[in-house]
N, C-alpha and C positions, 0 to 999 in steps of 0.2 A: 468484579465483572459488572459492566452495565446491563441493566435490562431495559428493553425495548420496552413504549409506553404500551404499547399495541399486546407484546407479546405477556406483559403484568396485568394485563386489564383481561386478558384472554384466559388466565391463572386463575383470577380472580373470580371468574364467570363458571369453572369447570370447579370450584371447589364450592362454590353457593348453591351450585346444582346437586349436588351430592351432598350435602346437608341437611337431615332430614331429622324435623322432629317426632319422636314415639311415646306414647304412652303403653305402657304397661305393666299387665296385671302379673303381680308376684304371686312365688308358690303360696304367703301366707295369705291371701285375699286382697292385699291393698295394691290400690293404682299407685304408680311413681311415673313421672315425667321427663326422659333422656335427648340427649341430644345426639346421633350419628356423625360424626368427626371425619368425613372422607377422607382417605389417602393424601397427601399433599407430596411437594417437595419446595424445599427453600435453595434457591440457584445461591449457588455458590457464590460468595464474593456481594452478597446484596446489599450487607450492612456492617457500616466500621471500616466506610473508605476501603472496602473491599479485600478486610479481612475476615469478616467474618460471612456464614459458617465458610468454613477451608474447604470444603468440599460438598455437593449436593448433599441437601439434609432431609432423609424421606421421615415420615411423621405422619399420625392418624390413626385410623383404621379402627377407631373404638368407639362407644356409647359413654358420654358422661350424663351427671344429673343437671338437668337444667337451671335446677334450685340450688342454695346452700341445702344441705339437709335436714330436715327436721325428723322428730319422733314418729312415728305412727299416728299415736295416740294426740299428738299437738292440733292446736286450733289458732284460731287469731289471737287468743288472750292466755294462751297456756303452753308451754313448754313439753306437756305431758307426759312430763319424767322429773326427777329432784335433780339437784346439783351433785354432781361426782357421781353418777351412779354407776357399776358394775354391772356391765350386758351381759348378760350369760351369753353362751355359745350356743348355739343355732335355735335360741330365740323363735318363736314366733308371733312372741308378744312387741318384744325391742326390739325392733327393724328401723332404717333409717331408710327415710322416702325423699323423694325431691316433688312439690308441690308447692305452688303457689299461696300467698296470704297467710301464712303460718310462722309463728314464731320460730325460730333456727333455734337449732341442738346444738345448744352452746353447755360448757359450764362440763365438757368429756375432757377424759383426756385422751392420748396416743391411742393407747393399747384399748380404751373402748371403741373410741371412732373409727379403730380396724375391724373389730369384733360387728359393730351394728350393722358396717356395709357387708362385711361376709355375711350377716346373718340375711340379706338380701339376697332372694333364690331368684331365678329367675329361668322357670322349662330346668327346673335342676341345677343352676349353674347359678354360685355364689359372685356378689357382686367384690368389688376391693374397694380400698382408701384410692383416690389417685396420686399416681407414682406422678416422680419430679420428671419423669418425661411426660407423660401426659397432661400437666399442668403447663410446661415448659412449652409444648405443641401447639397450648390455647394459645400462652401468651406469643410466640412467633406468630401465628396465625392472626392475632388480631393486629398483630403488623404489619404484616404482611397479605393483609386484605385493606391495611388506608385506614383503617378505623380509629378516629381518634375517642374509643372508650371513657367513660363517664363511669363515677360510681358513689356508694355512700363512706366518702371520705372526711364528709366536714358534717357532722351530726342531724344525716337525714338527706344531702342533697351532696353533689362535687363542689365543691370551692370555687372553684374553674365556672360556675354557672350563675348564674343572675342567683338573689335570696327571694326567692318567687313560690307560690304555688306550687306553680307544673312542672319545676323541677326536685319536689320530695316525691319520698318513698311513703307508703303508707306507715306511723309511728308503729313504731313492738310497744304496747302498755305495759310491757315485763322488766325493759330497758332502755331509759333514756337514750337517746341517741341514735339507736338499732331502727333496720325498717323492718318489715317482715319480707319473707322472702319473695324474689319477684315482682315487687311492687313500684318501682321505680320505673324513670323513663324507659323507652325501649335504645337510649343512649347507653342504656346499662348493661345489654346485651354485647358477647362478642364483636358481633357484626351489624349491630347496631339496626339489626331486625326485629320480628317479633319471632322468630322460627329458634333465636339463638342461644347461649348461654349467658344468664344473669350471674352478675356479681362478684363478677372475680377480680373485680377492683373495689375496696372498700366491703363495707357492713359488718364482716368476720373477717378474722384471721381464718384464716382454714389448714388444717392439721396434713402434711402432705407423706406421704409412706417413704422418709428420708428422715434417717440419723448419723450422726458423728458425735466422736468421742473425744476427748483434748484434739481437736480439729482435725483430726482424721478418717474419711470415711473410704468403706473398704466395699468394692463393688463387685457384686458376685452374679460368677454364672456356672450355669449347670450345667455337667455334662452327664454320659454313661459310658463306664469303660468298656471298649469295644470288643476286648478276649477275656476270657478270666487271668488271675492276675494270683500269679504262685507267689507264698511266705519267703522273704529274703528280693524280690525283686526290687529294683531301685527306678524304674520306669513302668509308665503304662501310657497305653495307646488309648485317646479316647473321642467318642463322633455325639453329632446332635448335640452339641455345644450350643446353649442361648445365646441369640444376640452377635452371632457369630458375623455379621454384615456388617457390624458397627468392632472387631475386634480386632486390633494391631499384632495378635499373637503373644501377649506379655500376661503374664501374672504373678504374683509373689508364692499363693499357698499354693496347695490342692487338699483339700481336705476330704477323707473317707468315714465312713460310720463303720464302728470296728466293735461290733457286737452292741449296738444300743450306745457305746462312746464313740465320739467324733476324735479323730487324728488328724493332727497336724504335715505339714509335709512341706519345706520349703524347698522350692522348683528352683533351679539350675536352668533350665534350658526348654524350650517348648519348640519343636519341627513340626510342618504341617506334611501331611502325608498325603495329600490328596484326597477329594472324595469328601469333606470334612471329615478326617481323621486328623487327630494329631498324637507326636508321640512327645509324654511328659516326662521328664527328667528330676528327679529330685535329691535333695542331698541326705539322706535316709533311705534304709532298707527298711519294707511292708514288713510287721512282724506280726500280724495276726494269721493264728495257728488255719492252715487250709489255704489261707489266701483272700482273695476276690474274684466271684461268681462276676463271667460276661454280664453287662446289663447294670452292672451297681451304681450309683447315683453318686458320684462327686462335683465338689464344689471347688470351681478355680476362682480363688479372691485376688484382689489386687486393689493397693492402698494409696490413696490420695492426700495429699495435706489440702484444704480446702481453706486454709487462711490465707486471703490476697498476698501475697509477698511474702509468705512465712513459710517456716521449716517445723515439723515435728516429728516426733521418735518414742521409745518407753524408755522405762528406766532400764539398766542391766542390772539391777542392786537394788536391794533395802538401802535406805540410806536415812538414817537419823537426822534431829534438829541440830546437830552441831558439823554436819558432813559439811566439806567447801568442793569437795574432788569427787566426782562420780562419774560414773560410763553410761550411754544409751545404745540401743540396739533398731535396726529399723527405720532408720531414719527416711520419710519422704520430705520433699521438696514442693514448692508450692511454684511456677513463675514466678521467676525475677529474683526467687532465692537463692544463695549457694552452699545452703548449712546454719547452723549455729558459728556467730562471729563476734568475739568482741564489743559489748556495748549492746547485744542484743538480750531485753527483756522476756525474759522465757513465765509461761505459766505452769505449775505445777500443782493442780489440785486449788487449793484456796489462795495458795503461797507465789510468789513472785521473786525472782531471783534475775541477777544481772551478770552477764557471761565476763570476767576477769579474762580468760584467756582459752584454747581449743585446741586439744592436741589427737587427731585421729575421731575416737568415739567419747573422749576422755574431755569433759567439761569441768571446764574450775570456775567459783563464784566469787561475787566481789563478795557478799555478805548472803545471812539467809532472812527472810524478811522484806523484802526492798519494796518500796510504796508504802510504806505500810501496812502491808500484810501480814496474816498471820507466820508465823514460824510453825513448821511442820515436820512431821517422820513420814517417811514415803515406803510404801511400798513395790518389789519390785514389777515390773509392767505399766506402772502408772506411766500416763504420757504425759510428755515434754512437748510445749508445745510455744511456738517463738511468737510474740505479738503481730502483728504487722504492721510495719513501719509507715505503711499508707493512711493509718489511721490513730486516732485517739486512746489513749490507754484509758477508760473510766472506771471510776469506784476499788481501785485495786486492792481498797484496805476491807473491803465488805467480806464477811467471815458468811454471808449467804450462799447456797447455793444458786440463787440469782444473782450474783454481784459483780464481779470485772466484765465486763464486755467493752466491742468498738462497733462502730459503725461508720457507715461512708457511703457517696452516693454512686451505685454504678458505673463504671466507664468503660469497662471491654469484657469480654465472658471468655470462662476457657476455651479451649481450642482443641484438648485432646481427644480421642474418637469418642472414648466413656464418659465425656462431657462435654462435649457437645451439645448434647438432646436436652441437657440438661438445662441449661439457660445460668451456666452459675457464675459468678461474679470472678474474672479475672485482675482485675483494679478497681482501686475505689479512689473516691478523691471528694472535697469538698462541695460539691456544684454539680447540678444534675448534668449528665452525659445522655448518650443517646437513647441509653436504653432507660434513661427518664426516674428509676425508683431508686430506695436506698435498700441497703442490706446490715440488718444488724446481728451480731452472732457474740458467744461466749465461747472460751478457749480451754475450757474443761468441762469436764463431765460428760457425761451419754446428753445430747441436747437433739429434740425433733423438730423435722421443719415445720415451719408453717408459711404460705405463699397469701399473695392478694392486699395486705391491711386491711383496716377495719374503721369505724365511723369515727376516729380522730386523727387516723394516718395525716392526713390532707396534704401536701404536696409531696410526701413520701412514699407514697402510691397512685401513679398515674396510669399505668399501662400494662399491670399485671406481670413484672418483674418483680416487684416488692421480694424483698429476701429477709426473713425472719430465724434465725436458729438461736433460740431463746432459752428458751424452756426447756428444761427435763420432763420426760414423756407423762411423768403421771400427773403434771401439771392441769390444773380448769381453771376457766375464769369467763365473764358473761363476752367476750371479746373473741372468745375462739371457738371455732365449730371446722365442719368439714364437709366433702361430698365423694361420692363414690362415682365410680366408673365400672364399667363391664365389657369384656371381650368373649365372644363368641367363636366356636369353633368352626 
């Protein structure tokens, strides 16, 4: 859909006005530095020859940090914490703040850099990691405000920028390369203000509250069941469903807490009942004794393959180092896939295997081993997950847990409602496309995102798309840090 120059410039004017930067004092005494993210919408049809997003895309409405985050305790010359270290839980020593001139809280991994932003109160109310739609928000947003964003991608200054002065960041003494936070042009803002968010292009990787596991990640939302719900029933009606604006009606689980254990429930069918109710369908009878009390909290999951052009699934079977025939269960689809097919290089854990032939759920291999990988015993659940064709197979024979990955440069983003928001790579291909960054990821194991690049990305990070699923969560290193965000009631 075209937009009028008039009416993009009017867009543009209504969302700068609503941008307001804060500072504020945490319940533990320290100042932090946010940015207010007004409501927006992206018209439909704006970008990708007007397919992309498919339909208005509303977006905002929250507080990020200005900064990357740094420690409480940090200064210009100090990190003011070790490397790897474990945040206790609700902390009032470990807080993670956003402020200016201060070395970034690098060197965490996942499960801390969630931990330091919840340990951030604020009037009572715990801050988060930001979610891939809140990051996804920035990056639409700073395209959809014209900004051609700047950052530290080439060790201290953009590439993209004269080798000058007054285009570095002040140096981190801790970190060749690194600036300290904030310090850069005001090119390095969103919106290429002084009001705006620094650095979400370059300096750090930043740790984003998003994982996948052999390439499949599974998107949940919550509901409450609307009646109590009697032992032996096979459905339940449930309202206040998350996210429900952005939902097509589809999920794979539903899952209950059944005394302190989580149950499984795979759904058949979901009708919406009007009023946001809906009635849930599954193919299991409730067998905990009593039932379910109105009001109980379930989760409806639904599974994604997030490899550009790939297929994956789990095992149905243990399957030993001499198996050539085994069954999977589960199967998602990625666009432009249509399964497991002949000729397609599948990941399994460390090991690599080549599809011989495909009959139903029933996969036969040509050998076990293939790339050079190692030879392996699986077991059942483990996921299968197919390469994608769009890109390069590397390192296949690495027995690391860092070791096969691909990568490729952006070219179109999904399109389905649950990602959408998301900004997440539908094709990849050799040569930057529109959305300008690359994406690189690993096709096994539990891997977290991290969004932005960092001080040697340099033309693989232009514009705050950069797509990273790297690393397994408990991963450091001085390259990756993170920032939180906050929603208010």
């Amino acid at each position: 859909m075209a937009i009028q120059h008039l009416s993009l410039r009017a867009l543009r004017e209504q969302i700068e006005s609503g941008t307001r930067e804060v500072t504020f004092k945490t319940d533990d005494g320290a100042m932090t530095q946010m940015v207010y993210i007004p409501r927006f919408t992206v018209p439909a049809g704006i970008w990708d020859n007007g397919a992309f997003p498919p339909a208005d895309l509303h977006l905002g409405g929250f507080f990020i940090d200005k900064y990357q985050a740094s420690h409480k305790a940090a200064t210009a010359t100090s990190r003011g914490v070790g490397s790897g270290f474990t945040v206790p839980a609700d902390s009032e020593e470990h807080v993670a703040v956003s402020l200016p001139g201060r070395v970034p809280w690098t060197n965490i991994s996942f499960p801390n850099a969630k931990q330091a932003c919840a340990n951030r109160k604020i009037n009572g109310i715990p801050c988060h990691l930001v979610t891939p739609k809140e990051w996804a928000a920035m990056a639409f947003l700073i395209k959809l405000l014209g900004h051609d964003i700047r950052g530290n991608n080439a060790s201290g200054r953009d590439y993209r920028d004269p080798n000058q002065w007054a285009y570095y960041g002040i140096p981190d003494p801790t970190q060749a390369g690194r600036v300290l936070t904030g310090t850069g042009p005001v090119s390095w803002s969103h919106n290429g203000m002084a009001n705006g968010v620094f650095d979400l292009v370059g300096n750090v990787n930043e740790w984003i509250d998003f994982q996948m596991e052999g390439g499949i990640y599974t998107h949940v939302r919550t509901a409450l069941t609307a009646e109590p719900l009697a032992e032996g029933a096979s459905s339940v009606d449930v309202h206040s469903v998350s996210e429900a604006d952005d939902w097509d009606g589809h999920a794979d689980t539903i899952v209950l807490d059944h005394g302190g254990a989580e149950v499984s429930y795979r759904i058949t069918s979901i009708t919406a009942l009007g009023d946001g109710r809906y009635d849930v369908r599954s193919d299991g009878i409730i067998d905990n004794a009593g039932g379910y009390a109105a009001g109980t909290a379930v989760r409806l999951e639904k599974r994604y393959c997030m490899i550009p052009g790939g297929s994956a699934a789990y095992l149905a079977e243990d399957i030993d180092d001499q198996t050539l025939t085994f069954t999977v269960r589960d199967r998602v689809d990625a666009p432009g896939s249509s399964g497991f097919e002949p000729g397609d290089t599948l990941q399994i854990d460390l090991e690599q295997v080549v599809v011989a032939s495909v009959d139903g759920n029933t996969i036969t291999v040509e050998a076990r081993g293939a790339n050079g990988s190692s030879v392996l015993s699986h077991p059942a659940g483990r996921p299968v997950a197919k390469l994608s064709p769009q890109a390069g197979n590397h390192d296949p024979a690495s027995t690391s847990e860092h070791g096969a990955y691909q990568y490729g440069m952006i070219q179109s983003l999904r399109t389905e409602p649950d990602l959408v928001p998301l900004a997440w790579p539908k094709t990849v291909g050799s040569s930057a496309g529109e959305w300008m960054d690359r994406f690189y990821w690993r096709n096994y194991r539990a891997r977290a995102a991290n969004r932005g690049g960092y001080w040697d990305s340099g033309s693989n990070a232009r514009a705050g798309f950069y797509l990273y699923v790297y690393y397994v969560p408990s991963y450091v290193d001085a390259s990756r840090g993170f920032r939180a965000a906050l929603h208010l009631p």
